[in-house]
Backbone as CSV, one residue per row, in Angstrom:
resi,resn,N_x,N_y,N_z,CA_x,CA_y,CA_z,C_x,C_y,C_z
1,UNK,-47.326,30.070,28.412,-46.035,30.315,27.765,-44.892,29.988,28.715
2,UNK,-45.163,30.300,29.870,-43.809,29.982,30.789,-43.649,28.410,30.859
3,UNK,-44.897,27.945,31.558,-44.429,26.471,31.435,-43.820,25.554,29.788
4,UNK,-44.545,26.249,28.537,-43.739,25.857,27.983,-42.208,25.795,27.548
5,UNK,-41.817,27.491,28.101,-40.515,27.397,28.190,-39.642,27.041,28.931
6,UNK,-40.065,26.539,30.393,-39.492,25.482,31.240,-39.446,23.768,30.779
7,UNK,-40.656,23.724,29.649,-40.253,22.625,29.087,-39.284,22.815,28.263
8,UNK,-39.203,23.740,27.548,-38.017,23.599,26.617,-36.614,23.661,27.356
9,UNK,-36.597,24.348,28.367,-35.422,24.245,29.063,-34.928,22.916,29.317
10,UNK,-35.997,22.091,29.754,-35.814,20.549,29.768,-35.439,19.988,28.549
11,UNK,-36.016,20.212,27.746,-35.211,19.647,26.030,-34.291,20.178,25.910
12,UNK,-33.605,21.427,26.383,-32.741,21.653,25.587,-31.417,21.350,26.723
13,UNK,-31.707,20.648,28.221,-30.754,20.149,28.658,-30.553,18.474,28.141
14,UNK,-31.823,18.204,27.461,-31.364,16.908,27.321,-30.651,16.913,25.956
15,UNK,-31.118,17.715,25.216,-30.145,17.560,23.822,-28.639,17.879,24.860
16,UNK,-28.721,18.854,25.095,-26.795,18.928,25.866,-25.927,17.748,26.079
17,UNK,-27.102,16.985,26.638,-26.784,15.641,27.004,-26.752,14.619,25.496
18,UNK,-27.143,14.548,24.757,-26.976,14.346,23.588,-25.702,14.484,23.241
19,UNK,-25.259,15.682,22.734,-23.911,15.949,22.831,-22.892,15.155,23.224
20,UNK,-23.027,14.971,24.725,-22.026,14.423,25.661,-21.907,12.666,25.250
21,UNK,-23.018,12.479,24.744,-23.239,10.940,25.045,-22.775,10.550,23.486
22,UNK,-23.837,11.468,22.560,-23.592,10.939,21.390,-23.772,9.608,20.896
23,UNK,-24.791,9.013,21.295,-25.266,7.925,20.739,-26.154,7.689,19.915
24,UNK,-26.809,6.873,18.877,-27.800,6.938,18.082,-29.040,7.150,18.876
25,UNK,-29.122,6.300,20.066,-30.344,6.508,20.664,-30.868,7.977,21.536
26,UNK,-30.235,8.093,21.820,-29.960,9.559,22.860,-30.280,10.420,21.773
27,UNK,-29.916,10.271,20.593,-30.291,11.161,19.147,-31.549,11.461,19.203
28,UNK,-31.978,10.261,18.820,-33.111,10.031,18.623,-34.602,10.283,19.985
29,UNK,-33.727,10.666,21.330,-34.942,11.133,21.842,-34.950,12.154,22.190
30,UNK,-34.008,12.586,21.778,-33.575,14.176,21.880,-34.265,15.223,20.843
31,UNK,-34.594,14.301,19.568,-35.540,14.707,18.366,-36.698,14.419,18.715
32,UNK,-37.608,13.352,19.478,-38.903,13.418,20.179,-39.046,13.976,20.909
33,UNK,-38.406,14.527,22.080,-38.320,15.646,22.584,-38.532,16.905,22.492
34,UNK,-37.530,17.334,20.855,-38.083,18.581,20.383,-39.594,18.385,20.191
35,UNK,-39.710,17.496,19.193,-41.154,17.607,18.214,-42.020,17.849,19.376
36,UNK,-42.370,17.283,20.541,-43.123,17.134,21.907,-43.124,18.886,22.005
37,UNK,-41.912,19.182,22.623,-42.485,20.682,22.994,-42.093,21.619,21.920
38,UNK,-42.431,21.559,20.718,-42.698,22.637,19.999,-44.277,22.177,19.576
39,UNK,-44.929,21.335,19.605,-46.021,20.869,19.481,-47.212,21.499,20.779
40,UNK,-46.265,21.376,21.926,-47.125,21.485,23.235,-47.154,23.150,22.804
41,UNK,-45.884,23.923,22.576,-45.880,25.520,22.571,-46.876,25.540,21.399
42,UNK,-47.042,25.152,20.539,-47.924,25.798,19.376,-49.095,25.610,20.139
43,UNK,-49.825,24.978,20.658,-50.970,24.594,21.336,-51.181,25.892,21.895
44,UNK,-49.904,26.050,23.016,-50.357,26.912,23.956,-49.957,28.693,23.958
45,UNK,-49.875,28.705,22.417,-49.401,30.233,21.716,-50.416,30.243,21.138
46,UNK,-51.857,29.973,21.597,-53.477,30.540,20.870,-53.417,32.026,20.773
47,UNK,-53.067,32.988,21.768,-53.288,34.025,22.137,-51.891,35.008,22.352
48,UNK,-50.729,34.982,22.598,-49.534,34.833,23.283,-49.127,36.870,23.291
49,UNK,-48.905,36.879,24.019,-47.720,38.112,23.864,-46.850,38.375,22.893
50,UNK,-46.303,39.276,22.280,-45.509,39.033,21.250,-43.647,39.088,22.165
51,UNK,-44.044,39.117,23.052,-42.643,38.976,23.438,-42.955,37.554,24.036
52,UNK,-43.650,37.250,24.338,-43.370,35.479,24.639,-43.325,35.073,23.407
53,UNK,-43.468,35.371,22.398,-43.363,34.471,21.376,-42.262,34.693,20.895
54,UNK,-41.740,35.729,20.657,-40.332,35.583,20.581,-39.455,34.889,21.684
55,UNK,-39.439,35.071,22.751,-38.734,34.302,24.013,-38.839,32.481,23.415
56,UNK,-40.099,32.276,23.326,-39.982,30.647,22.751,-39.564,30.533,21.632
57,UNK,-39.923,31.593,20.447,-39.150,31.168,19.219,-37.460,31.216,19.511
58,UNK,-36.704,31.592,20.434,-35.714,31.531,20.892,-34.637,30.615,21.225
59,UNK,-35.930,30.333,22.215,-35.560,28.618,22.975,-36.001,27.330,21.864
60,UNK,-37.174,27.525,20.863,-36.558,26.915,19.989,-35.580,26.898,19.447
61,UNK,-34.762,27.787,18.787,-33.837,27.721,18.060,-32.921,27.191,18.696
62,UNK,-32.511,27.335,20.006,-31.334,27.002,20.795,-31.914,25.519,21.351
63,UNK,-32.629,25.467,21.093,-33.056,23.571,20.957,-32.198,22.981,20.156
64,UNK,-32.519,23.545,18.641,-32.492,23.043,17.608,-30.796,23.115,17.084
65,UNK,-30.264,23.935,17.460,-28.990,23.925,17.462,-28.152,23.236,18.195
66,UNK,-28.520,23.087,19.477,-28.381,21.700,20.097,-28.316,20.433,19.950
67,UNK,-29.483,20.336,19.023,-29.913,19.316,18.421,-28.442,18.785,17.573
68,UNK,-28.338,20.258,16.509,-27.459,19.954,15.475,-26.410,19.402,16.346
69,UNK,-25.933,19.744,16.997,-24.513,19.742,17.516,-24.425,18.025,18.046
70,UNK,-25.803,17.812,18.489,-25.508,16.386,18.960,-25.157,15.442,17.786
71,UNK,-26.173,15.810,16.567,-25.872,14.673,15.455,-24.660,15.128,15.133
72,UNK,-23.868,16.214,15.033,-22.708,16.304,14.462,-21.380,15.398,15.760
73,UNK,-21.749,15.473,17.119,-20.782,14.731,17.510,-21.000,13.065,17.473
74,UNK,-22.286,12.536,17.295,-22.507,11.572,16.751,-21.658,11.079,15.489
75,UNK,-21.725,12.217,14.610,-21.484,11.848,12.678,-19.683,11.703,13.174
76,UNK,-19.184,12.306,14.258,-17.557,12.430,14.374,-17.176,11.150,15.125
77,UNK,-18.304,10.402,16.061,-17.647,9.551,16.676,-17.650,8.184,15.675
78,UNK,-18.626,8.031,14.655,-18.486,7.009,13.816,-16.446,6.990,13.307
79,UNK,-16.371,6.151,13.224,-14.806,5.606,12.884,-15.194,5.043,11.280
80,UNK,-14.692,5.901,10.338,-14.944,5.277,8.754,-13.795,4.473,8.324
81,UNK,-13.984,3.812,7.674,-12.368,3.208,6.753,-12.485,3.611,5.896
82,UNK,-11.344,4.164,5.123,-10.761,4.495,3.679,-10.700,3.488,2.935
83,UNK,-10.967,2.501,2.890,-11.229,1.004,2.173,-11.946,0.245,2.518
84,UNK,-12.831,-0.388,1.357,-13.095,-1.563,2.333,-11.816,-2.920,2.198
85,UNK,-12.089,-3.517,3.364,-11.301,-4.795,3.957,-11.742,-5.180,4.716
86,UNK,-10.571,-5.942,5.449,-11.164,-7.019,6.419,-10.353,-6.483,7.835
87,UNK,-10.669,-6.325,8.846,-10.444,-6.073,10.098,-9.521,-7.054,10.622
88,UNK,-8.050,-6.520,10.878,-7.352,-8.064,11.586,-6.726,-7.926,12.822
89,UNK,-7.322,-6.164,13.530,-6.797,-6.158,15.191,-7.819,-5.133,15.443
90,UNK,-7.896,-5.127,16.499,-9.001,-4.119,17.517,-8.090,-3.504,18.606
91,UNK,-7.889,-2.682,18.742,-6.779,-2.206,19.693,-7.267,-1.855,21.043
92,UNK,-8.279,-1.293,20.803,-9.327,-0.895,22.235,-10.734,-1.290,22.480
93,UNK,-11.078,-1.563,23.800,-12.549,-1.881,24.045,-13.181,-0.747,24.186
94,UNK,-14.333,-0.968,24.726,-15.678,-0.191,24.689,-15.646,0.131,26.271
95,UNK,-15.635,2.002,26.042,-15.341,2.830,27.526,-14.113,2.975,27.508
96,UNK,-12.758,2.603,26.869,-11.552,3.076,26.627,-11.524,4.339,25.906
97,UNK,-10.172,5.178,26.685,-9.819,6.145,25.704,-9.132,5.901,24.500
98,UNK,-9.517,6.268,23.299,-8.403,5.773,21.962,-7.143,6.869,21.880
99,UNK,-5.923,6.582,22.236,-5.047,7.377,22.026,-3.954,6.845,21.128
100,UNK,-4.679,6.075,20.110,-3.382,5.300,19.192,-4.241,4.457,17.857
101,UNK,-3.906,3.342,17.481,-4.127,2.749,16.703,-5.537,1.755,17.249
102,UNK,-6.881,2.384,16.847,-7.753,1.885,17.010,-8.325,0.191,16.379
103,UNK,-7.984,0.428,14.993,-8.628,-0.746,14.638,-7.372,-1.104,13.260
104,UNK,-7.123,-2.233,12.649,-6.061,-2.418,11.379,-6.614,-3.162,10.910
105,UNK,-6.854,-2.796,9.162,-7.602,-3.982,8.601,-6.297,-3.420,7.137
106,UNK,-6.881,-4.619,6.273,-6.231,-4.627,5.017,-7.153,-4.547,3.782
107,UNK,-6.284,-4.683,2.791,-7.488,-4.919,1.567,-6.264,-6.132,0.861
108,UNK,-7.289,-7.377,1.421,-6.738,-8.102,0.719,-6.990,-8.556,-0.757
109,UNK,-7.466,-7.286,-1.501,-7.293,-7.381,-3.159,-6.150,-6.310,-3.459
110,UNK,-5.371,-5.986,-2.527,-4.546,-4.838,-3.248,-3.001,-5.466,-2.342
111,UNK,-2.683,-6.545,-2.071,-1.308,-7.024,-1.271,-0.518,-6.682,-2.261
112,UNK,0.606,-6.077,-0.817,1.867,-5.801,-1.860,3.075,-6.047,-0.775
113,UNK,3.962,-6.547,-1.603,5.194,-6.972,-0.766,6.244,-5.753,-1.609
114,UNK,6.981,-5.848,0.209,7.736,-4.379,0.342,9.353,-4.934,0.439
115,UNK,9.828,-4.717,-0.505,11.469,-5.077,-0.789,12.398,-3.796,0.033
116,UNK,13.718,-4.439,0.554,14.553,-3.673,0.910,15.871,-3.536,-0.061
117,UNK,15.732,-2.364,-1.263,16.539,-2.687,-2.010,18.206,-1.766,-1.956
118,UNK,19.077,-2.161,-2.366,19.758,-1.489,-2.000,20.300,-0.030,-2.798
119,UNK,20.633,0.871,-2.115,20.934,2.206,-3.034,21.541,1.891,-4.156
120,UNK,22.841,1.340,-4.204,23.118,1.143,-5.828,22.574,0.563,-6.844
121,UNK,21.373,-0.391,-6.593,20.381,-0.283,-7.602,19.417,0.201,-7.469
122,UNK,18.743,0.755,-6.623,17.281,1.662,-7.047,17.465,2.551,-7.646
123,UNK,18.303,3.297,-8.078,18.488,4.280,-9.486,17.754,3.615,-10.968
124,UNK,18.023,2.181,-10.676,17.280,1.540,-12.016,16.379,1.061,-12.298
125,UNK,15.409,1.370,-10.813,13.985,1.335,-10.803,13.135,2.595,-11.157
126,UNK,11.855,2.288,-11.380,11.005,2.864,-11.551,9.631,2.232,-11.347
127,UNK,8.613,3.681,-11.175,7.151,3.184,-10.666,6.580,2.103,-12.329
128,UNK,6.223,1.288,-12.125,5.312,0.313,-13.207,6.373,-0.767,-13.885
129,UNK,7.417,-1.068,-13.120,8.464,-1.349,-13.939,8.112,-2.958,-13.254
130,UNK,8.181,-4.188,-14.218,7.947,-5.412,-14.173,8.504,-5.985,-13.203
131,UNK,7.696,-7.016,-12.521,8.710,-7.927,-11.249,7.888,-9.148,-11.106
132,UNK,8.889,-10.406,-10.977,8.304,-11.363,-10.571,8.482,-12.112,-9.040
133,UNK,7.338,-12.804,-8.799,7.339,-13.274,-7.307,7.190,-14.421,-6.940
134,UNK,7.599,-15.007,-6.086,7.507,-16.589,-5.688,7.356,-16.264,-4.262
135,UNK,6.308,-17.055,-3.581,6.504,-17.009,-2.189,6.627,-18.167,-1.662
136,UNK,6.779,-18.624,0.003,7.822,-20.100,0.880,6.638,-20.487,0.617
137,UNK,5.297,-20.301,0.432,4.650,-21.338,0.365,3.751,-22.010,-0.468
138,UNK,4.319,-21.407,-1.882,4.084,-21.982,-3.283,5.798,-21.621,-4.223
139,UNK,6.634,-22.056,-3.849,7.844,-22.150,-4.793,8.127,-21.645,-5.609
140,UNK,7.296,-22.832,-6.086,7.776,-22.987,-7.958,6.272,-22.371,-8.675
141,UNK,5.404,-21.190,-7.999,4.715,-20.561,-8.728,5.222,-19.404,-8.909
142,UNK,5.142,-19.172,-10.560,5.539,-17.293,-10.387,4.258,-16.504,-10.513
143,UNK,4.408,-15.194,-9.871,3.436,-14.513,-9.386,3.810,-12.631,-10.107
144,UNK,3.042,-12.477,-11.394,3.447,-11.406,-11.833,3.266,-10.171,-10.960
145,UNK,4.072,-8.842,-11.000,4.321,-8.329,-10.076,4.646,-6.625,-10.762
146,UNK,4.442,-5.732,-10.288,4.655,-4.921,-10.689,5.413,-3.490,-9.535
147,UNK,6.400,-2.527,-9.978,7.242,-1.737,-8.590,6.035,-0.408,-8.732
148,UNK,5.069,-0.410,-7.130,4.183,0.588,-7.235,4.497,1.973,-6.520
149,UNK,5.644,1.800,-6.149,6.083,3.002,-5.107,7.465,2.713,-5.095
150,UNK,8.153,3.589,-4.912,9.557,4.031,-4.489,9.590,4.842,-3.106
151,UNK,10.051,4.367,-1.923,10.318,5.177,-0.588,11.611,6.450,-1.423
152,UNK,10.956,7.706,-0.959,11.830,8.975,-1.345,12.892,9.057,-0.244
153,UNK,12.457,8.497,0.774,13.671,8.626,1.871,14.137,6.878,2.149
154,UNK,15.709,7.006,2.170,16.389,5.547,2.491,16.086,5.424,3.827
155,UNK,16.568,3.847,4.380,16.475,3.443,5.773,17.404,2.965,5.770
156,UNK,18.382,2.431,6.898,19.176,1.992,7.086,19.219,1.798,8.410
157,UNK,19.689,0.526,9.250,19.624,0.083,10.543,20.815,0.592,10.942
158,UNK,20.756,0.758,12.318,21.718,1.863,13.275,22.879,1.209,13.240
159,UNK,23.127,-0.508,13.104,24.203,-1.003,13.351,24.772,-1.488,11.483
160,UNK,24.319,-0.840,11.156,24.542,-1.186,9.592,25.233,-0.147,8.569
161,UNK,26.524,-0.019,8.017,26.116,0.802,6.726,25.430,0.718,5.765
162,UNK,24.999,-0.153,5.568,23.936,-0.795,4.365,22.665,0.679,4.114
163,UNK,22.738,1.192,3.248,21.691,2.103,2.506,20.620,1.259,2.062
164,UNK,19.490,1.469,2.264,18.389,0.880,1.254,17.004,1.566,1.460
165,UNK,15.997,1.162,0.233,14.946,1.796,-0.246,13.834,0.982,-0.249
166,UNK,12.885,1.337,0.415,11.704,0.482,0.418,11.047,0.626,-0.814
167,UNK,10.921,-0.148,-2.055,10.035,-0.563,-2.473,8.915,-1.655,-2.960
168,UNK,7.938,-1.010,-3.138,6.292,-1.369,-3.000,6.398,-2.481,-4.323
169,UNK,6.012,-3.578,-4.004,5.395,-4.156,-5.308,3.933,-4.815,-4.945
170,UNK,3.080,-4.557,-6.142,1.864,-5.199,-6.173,1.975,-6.129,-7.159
171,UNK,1.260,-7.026,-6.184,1.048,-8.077,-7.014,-0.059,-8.131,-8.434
172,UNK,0.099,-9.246,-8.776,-1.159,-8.861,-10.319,-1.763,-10.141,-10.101
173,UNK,-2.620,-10.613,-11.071,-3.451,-11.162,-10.559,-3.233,-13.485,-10.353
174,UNK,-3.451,-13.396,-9.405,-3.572,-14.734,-9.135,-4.819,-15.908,-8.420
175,UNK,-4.477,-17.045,-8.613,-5.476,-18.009,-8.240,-4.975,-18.326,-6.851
176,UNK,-3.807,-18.074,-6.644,-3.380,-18.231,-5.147,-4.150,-17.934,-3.787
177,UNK,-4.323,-18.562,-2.964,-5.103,-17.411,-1.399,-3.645,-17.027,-1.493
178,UNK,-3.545,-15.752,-1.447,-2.100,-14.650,-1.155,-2.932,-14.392,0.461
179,UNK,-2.421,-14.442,0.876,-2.492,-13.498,3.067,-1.312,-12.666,3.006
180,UNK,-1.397,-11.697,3.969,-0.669,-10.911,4.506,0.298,-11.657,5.313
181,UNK,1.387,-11.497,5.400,2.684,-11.529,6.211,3.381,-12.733,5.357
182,UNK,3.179,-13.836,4.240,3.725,-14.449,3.844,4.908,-13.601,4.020
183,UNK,5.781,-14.812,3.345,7.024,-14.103,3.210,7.233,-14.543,1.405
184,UNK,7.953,-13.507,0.827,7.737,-13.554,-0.878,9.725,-13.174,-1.028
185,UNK,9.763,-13.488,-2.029,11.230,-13.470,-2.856,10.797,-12.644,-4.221
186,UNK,11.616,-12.121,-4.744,11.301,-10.858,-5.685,12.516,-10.848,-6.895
187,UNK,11.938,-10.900,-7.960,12.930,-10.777,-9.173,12.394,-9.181,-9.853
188,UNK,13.559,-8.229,-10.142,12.877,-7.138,-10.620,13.777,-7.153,-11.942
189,UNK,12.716,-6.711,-12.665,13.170,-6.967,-14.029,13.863,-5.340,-15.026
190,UNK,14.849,-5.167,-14.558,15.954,-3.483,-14.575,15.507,-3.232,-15.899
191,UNK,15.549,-4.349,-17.051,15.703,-4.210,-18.220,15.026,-5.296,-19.321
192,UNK,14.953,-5.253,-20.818,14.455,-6.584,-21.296,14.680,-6.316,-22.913
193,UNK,15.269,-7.311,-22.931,15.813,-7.564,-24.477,15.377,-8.988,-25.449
194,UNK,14.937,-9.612,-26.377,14.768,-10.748,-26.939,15.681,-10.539,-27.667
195,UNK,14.941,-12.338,-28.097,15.912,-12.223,-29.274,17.495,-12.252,-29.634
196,UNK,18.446,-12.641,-28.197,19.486,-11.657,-27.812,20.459,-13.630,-27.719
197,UNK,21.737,-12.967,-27.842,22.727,-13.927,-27.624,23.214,-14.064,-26.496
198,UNK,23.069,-14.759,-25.634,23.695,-15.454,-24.007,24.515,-16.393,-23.792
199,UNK,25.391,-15.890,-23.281,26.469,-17.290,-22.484,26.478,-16.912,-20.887
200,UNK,26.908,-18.155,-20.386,27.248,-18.035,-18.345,28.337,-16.938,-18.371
201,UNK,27.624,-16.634,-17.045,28.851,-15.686,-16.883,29.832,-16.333,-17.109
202,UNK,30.030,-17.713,-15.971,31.799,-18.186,-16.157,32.502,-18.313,-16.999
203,UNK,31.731,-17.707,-18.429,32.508,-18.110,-19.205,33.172,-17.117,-20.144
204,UNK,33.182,-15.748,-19.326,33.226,-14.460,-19.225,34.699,-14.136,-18.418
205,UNK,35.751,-13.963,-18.992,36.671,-13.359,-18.225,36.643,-11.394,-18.529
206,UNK,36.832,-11.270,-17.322,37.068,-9.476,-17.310,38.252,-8.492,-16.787
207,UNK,38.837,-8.029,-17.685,40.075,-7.161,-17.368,39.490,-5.296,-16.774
208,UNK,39.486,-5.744,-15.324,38.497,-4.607,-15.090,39.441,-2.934,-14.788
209,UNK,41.053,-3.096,-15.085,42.018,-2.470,-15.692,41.674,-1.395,-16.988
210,UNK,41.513,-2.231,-17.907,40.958,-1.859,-19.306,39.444,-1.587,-19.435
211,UNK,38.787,-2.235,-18.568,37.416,-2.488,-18.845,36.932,-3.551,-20.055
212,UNK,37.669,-4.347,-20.257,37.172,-5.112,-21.145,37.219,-6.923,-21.197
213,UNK,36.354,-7.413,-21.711,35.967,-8.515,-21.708,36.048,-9.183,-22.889
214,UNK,36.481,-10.744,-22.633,36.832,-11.875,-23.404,36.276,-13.248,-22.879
215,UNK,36.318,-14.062,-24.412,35.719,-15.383,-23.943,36.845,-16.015,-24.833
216,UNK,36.678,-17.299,-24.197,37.742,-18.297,-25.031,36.695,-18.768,-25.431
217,UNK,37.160,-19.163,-27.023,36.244,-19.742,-28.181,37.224,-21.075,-28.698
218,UNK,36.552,-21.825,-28.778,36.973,-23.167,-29.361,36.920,-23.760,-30.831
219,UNK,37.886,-23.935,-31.081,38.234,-24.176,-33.008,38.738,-25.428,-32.978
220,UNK,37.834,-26.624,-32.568,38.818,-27.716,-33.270,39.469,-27.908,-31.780
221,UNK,40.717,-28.445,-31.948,41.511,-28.391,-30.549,42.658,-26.785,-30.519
222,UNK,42.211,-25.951,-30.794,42.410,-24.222,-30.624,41.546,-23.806,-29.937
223,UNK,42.035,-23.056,-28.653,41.593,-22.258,-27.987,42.006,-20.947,-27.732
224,UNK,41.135,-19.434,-28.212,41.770,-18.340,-28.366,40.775,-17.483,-27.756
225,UNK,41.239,-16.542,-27.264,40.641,-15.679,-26.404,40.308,-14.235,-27.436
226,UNK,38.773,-14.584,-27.120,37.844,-13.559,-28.531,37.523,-12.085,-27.291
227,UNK,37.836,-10.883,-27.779,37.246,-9.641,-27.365,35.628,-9.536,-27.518
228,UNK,35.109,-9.325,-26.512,33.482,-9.672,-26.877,33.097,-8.246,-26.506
229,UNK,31.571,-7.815,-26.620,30.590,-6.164,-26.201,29.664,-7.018,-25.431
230,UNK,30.110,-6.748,-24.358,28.437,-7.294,-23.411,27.333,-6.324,-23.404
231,UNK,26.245,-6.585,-22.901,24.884,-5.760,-23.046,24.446,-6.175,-21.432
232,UNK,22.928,-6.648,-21.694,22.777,-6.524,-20.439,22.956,-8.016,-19.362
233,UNK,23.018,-8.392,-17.949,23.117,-9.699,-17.443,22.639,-9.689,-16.411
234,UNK,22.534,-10.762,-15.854,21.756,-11.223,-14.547,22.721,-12.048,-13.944
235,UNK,22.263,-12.877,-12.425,23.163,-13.991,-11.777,23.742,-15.119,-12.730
236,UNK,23.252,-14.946,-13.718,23.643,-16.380,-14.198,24.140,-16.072,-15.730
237,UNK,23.248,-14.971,-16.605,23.761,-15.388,-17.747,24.047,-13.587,-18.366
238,UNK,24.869,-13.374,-19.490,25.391,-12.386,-19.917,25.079,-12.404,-21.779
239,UNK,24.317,-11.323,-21.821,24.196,-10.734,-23.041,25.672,-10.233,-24.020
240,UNK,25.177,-11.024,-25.049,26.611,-10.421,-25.915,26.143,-9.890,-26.831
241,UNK,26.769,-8.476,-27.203,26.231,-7.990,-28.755,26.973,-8.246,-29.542
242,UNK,28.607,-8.354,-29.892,29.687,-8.622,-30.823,31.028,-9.204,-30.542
243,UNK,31.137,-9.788,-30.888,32.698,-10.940,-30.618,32.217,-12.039,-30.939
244,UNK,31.468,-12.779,-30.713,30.998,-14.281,-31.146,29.944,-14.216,-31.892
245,UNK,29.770,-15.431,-32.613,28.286,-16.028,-32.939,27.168,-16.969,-32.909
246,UNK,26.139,-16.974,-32.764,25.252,-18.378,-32.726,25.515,-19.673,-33.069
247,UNK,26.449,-20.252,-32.071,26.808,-21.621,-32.462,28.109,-21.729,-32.315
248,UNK,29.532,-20.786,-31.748,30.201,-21.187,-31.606,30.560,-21.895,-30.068
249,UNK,31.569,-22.598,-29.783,31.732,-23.154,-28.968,32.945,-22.690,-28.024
250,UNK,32.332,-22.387,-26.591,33.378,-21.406,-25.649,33.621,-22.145,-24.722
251,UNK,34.659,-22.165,-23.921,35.145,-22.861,-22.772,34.838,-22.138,-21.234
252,UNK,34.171,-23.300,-20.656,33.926,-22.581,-19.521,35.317,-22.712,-18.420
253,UNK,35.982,-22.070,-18.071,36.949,-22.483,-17.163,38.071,-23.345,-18.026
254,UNK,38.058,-24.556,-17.091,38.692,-25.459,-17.345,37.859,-26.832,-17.848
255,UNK,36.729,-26.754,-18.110,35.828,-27.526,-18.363,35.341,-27.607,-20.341
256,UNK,35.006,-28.863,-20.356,34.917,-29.185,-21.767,33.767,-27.805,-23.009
257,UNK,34.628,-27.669,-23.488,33.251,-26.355,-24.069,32.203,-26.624,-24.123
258,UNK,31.405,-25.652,-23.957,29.141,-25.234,-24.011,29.272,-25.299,-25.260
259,UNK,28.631,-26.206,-26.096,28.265,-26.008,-27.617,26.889,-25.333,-27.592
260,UNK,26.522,-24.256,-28.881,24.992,-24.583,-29.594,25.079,-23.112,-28.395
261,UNK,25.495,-22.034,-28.428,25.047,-20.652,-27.855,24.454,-19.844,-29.129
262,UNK,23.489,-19.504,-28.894,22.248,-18.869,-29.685,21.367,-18.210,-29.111
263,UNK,20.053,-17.522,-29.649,19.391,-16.690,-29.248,18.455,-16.824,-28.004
264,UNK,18.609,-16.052,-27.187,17.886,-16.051,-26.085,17.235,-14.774,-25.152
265,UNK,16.502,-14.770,-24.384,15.996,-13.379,-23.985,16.588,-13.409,-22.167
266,UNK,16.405,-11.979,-21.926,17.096,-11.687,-20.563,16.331,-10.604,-19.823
């Protein structure tokens, strides 16, 4: 009985060591180890004292807990990802301490480009709300897009008053290779109407006094300035709900009138 419990003393410094090392292999002979001398003690507990047998059922246990402790610092040193992806930096080698950003990978089925928008319009965003995308190195492809996050807190650079809001858009689905760090251009779509009557802005004067808006309309060689209801607009073109109709002819500026204004979407 004694020598077996001097063997176990030996197992149960090497599981310790287990612990420390925490490697698969060191695991693993730290578990042949046990099996060895609880095998050798059963052998040699034919006859035993009942207090040696408790003394070794003892030092088993405190084997075996040992044991545990090694696979558990094993199961902690594995590094899991919360996704799968693809790995695109390694921050530290092997025998380094990790005190930071160990490893960065992505999921390149879930890219999303992050807009800096400004406070006076992110009030008119929202999460799922439509956006389209073009990036420098496909143009003239559009790339449907959707707003997946709203930053709750603004940013703004130290040398800037400029307010703005990070938001998230994901992309939807394309034939493109999309990579990380392109650089992308972003149309977000506030609002959406068919069906709807459009002229250029320029051809939009505004008394921002009154708040109200007029277009010069063309009759022949008469030109008279019509009170119009705008709705909604973009860089280029302006929704009208009442003052004109489909087909009359307005003057842009000083330039020969836009004939043939009719239905269009925005």
């Amino acid at each position: 009985v004694a020598a077996a419990a001097a063997r176990y003393d030996a197992s149960e410094a090497d599981v310790a060591l287990q612990t420390a090392a925490a490697t698969e292999a060191e695991r693993a002979s730290a578990e042949a180890q046990l099996a060895q001398a609880q095998a050798q003690l059963a052998s040699l507990l034919a006859d035993p004292a009942a207090e040696d047998v408790a003394a070794a059922e003892a030092e088993i246990a405190q084997a075996e807990l040992a044991l545990a402790d090694a696979e558990q610092a094993l199961a902690e040193a594995a590094i899991t990802a919360p996704f799968a992806g693809v790995v695109t930096a390694v921050s530290v080698s092997p025998g380094e301490y990790a005190a930071g950003v160990v490893v960065s990978l992505i999921d390149a089925g879930r890219l999303e480009v992050v807009l800096a928008v400004d406070e006076t319009d992110v009030g008119s965003l929202e999460v799922g709300q439509p956006a389209a995308l073009t990036l420098e190195t496909w143009p003239d492809v559009e790339i449907p897009a959707s707003v997946a996050a709203i930053a709750p807190q603004a940013s703004s650079a130290a040398d800037s008053a400029l307010v703005t809001y990070d938001v998230h858009l994901r992309l939807g689905d394309t034939d493109l290779p999309v990579r990380a760090g392109m650089t992308a251009n972003a149309s977000l779509i506030t609002a959406q109407r068919t069906d709807v009557l459009l002229v250029p802005n320029q051809a939009i004067s505004a008394d921002r006094g009154s708040g109200t808006y007029s277009v010069n309309r063309v009759d022949g060689d008469t030109v008279t300035a019509v009170p119009v209801t705008i709705g909604l607009r973009d860089s280029q073109y302006t929704q009208i709900t009442s003052g004109i109709a489909e087909g009359d002819q307005l003057l842009i500026g000083d330039t020969l009138p836009l004939q043939q204004f009719g239905p269009n979407s925005e």
